[in-house]
N, CA, C and O atoms as a GROMACS GRO file, in nm:
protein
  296
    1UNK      N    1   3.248   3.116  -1.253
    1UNK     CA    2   3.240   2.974  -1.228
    1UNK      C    3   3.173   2.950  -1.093
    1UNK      O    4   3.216   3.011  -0.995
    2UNK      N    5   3.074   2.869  -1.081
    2UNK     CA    6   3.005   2.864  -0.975
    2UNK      C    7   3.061   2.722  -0.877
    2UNK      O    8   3.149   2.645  -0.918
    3UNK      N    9   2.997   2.709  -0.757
    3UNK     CA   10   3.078   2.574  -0.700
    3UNK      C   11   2.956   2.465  -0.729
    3UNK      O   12   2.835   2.482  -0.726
    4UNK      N   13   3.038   2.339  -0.760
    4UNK     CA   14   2.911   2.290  -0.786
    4UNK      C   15   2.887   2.188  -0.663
    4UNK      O   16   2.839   2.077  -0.687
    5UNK      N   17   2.920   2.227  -0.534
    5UNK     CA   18   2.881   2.161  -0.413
    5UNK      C   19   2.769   2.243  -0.324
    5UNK      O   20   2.806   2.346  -0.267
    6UNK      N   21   2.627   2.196  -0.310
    6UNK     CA   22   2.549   2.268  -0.167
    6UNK      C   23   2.641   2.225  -0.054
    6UNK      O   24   2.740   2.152  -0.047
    7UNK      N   25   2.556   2.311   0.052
    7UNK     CA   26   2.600   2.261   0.163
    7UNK      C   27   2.409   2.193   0.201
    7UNK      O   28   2.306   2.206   0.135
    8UNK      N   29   2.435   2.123   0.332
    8UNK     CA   30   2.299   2.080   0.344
    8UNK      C   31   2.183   2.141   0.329
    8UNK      O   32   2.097   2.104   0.249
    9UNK      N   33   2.176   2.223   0.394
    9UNK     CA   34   2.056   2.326   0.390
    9UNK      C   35   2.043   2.372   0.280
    9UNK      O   36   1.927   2.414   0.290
   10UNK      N   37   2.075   2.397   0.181
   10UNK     CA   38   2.092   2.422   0.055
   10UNK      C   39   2.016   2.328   0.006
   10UNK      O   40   1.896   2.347  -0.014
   11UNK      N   41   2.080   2.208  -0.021
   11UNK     CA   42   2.009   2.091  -0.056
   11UNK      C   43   1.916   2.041  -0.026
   11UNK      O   44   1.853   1.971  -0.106
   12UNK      N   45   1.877   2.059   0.100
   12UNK     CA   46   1.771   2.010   0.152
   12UNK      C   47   1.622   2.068   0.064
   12UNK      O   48   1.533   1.998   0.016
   13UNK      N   49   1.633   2.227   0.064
   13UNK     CA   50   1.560   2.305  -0.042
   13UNK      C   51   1.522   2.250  -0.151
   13UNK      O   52   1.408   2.286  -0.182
   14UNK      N   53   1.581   2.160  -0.240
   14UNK     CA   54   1.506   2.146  -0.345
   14UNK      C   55   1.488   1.977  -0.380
   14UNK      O   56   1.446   1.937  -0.489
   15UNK      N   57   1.522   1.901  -0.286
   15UNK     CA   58   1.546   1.771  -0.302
   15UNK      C   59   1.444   1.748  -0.150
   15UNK      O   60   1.478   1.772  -0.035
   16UNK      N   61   1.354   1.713  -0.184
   16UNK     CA   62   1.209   1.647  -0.062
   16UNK      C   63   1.211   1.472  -0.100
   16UNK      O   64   1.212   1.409  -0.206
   17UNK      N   65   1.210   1.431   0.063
   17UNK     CA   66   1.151   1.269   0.013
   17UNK      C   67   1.064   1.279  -0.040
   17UNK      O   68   0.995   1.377  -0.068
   18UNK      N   69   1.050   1.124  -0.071
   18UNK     CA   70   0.885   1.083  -0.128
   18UNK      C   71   0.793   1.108  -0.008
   18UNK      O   72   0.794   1.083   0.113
   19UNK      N   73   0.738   1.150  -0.069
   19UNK     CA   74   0.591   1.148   0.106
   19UNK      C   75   0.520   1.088   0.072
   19UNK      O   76   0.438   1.083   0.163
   20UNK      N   77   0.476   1.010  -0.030
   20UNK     CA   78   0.408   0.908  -0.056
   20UNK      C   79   0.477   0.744  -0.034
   20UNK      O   80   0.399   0.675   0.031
   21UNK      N   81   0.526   0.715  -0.049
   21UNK     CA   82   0.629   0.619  -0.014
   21UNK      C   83   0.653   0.630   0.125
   21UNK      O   84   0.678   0.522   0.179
   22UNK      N   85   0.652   0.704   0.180
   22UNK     CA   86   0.650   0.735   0.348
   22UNK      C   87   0.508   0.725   0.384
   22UNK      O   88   0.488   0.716   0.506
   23UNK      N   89   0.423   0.724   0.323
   23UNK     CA   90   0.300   0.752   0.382
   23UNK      C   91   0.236   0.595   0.376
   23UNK      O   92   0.151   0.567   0.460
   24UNK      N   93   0.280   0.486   0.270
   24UNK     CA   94   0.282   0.373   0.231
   24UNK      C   95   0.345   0.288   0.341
   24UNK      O   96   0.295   0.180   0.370
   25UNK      N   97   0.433   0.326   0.390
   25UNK     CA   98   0.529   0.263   0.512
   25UNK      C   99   0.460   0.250   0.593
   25UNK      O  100   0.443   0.146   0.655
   26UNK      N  101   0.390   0.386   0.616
   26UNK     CA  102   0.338   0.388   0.790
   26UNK      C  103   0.214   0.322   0.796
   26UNK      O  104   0.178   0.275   0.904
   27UNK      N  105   0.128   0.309   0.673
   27UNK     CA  106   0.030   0.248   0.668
   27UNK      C  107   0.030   0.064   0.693
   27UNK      O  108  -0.051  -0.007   0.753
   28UNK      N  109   0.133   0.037   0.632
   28UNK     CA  110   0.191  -0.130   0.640
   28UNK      C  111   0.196  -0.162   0.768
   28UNK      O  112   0.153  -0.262   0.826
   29UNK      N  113   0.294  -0.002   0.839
   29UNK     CA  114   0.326  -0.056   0.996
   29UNK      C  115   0.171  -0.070   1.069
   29UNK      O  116   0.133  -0.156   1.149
   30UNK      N  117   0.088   0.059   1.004
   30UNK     CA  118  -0.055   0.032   1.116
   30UNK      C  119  -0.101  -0.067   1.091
   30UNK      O  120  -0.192  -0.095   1.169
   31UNK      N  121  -0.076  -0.168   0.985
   31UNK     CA  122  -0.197  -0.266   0.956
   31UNK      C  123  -0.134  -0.379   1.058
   31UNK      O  124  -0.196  -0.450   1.136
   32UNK      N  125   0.026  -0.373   1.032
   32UNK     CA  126   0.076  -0.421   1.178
   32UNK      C  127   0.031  -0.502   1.312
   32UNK      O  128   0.019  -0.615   1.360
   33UNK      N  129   0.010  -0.328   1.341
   33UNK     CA  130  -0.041  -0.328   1.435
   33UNK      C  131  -0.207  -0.349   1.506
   33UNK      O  132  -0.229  -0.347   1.627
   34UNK      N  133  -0.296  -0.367   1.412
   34UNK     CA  134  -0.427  -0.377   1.395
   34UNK      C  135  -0.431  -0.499   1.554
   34UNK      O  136  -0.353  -0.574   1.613
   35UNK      N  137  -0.595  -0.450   1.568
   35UNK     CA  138  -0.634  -0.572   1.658
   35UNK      C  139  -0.715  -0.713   1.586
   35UNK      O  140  -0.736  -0.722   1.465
   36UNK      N  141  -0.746  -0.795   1.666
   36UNK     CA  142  -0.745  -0.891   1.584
   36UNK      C  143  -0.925  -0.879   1.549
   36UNK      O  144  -0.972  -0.935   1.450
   37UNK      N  145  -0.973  -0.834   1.602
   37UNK     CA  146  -1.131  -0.780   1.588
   37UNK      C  147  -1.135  -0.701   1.516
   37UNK      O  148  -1.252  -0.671   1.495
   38UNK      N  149  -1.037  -0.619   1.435
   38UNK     CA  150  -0.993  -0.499   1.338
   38UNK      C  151  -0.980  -0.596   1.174
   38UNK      O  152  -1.033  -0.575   1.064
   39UNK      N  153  -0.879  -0.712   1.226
   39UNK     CA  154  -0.872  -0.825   1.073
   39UNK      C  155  -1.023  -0.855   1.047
   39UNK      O  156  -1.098  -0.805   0.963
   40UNK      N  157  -1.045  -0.940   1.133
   40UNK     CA  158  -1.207  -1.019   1.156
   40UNK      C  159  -1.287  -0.909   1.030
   40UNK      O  160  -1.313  -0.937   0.914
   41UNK      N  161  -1.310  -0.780   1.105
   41UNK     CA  162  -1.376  -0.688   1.017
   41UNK      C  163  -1.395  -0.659   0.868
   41UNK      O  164  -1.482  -0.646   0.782
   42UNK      N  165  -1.215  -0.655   0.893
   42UNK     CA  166  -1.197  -0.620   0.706
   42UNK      C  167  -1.213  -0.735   0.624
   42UNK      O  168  -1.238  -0.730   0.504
   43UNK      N  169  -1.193  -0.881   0.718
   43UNK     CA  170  -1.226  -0.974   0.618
   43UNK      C  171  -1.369  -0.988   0.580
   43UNK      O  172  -1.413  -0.985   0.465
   44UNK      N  173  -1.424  -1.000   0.670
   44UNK     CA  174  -1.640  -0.981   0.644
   44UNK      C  175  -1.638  -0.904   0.592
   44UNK      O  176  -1.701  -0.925   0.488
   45UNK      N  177  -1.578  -0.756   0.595
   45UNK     CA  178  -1.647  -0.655   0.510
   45UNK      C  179  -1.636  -0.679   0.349
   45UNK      O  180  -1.718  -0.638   0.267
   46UNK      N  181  -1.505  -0.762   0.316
   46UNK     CA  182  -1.442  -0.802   0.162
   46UNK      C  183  -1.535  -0.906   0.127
   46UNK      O  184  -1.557  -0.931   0.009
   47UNK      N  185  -1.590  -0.967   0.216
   47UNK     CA  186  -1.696  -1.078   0.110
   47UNK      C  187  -1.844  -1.021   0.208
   47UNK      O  188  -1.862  -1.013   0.329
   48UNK      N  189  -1.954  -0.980   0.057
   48UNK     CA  190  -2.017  -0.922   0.032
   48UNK      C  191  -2.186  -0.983   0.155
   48UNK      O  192  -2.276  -0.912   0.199
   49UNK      N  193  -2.160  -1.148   0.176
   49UNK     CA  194  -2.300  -1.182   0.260
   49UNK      C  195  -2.261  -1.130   0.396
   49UNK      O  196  -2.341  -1.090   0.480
   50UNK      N  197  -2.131  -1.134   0.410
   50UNK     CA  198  -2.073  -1.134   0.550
   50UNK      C  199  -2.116  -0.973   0.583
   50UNK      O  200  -2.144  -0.945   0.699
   51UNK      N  201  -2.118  -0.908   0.517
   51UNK     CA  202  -2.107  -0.763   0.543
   51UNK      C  203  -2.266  -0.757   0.588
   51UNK      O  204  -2.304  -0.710   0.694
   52UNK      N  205  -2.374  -0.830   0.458
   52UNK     CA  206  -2.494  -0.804   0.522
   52UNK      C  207  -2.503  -0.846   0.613
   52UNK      O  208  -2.511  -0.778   0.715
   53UNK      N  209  -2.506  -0.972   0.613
   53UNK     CA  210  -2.521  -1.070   0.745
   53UNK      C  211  -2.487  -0.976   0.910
   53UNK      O  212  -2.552  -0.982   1.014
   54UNK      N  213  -2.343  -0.883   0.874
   54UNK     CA  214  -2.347  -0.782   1.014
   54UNK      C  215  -2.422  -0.678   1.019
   54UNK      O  216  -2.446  -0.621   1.126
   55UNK      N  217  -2.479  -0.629   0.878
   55UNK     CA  218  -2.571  -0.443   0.923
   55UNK      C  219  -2.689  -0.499   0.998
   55UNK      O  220  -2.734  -0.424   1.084
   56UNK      N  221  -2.773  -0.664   0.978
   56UNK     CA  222  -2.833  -0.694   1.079
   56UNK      C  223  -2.824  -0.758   1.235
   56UNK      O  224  -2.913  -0.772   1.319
   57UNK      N  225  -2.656  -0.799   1.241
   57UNK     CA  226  -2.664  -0.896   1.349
   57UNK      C  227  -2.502  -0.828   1.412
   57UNK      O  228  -2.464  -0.861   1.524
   58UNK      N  229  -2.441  -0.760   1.349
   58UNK     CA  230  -2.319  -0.722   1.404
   58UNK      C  231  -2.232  -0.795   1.334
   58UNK      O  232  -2.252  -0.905   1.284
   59UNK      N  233  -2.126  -0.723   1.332
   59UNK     CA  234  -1.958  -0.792   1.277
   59UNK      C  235  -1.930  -0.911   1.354
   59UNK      O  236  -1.913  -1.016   1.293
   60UNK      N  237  -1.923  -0.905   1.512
   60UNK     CA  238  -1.861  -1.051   1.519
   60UNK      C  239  -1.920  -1.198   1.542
   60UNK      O  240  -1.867  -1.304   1.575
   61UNK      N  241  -2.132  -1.139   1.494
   61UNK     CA  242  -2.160  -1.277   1.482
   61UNK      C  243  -2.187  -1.304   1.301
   61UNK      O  244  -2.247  -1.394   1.244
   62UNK      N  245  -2.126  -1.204   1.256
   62UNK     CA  246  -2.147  -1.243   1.107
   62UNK      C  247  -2.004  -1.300   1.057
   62UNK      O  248  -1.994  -1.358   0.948
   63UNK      N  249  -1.894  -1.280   1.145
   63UNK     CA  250  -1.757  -1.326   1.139
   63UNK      C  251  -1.797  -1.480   1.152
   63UNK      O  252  -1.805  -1.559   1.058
   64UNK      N  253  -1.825  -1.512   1.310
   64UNK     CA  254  -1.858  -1.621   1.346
   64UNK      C  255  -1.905  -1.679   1.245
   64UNK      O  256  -1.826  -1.755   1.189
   65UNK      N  257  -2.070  -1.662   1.174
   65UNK     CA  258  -2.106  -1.735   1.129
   65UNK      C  259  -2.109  -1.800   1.002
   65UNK      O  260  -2.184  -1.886   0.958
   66UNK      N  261  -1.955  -1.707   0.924
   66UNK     CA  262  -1.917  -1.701   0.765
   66UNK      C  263  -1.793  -1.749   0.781
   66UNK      O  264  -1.747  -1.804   0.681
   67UNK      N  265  -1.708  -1.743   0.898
   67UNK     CA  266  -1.537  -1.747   0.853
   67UNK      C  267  -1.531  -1.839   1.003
   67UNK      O  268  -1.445  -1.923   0.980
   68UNK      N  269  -1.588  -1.862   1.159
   68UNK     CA  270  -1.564  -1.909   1.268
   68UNK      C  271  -1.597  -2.061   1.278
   68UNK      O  272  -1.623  -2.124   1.176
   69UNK      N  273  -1.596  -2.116   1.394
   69UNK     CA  274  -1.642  -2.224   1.348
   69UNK      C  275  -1.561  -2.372   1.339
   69UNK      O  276  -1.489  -2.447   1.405
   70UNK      N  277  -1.628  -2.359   1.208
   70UNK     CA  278  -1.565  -2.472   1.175
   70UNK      C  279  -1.434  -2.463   1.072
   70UNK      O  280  -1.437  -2.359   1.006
   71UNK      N  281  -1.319  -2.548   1.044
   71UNK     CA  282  -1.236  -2.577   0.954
   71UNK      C  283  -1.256  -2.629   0.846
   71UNK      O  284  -1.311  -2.735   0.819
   72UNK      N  285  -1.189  -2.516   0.752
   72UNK     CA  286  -1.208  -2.554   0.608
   72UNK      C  287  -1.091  -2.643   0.553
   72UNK      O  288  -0.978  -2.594   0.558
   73UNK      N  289  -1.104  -2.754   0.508
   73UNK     CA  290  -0.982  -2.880   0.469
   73UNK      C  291  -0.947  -2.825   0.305
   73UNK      O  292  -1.027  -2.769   0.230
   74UNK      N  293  -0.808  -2.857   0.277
   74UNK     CA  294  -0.802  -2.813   0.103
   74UNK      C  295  -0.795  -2.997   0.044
   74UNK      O  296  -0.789  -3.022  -0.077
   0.00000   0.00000   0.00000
């Protein structure tokens, strides 16, 4: 009859977190933490003129001149 209790170290052996689910976490926290010239980026880069508009003139006058500015009313 065997015991059917590990002790930790035992257990630890065959039972691993998710490391994906951990790796998902830390990513949430970096986006976090992003600068705000880091958002600016990823948003121009997601709509497609904005992106050209920077391989000739740079990210933050293609930000400026697609998303800065002026206010959009709904």
């Amino acid at each position: 009859f065997s015991d059917p209790f590990l002790n930790r170290r035992r257990a630890s052996d065959f039972i691993q977190g998710d490391t994906r689910l951990r790796g998902i976490t830390q990513e949430r926290m970096r986006e976090r933490s992003k600068a705000h010239y880091e958002h600016q980026r990823e948003l121009c880069e997601d709509y497609y003129p904005c992106e050209m508009y920077a391989y000739r003139h740079g990210y933050p006058a293609a930000y400026k001149h697609y998303f800065g500015g002026r206010r959009r009313t709904k």
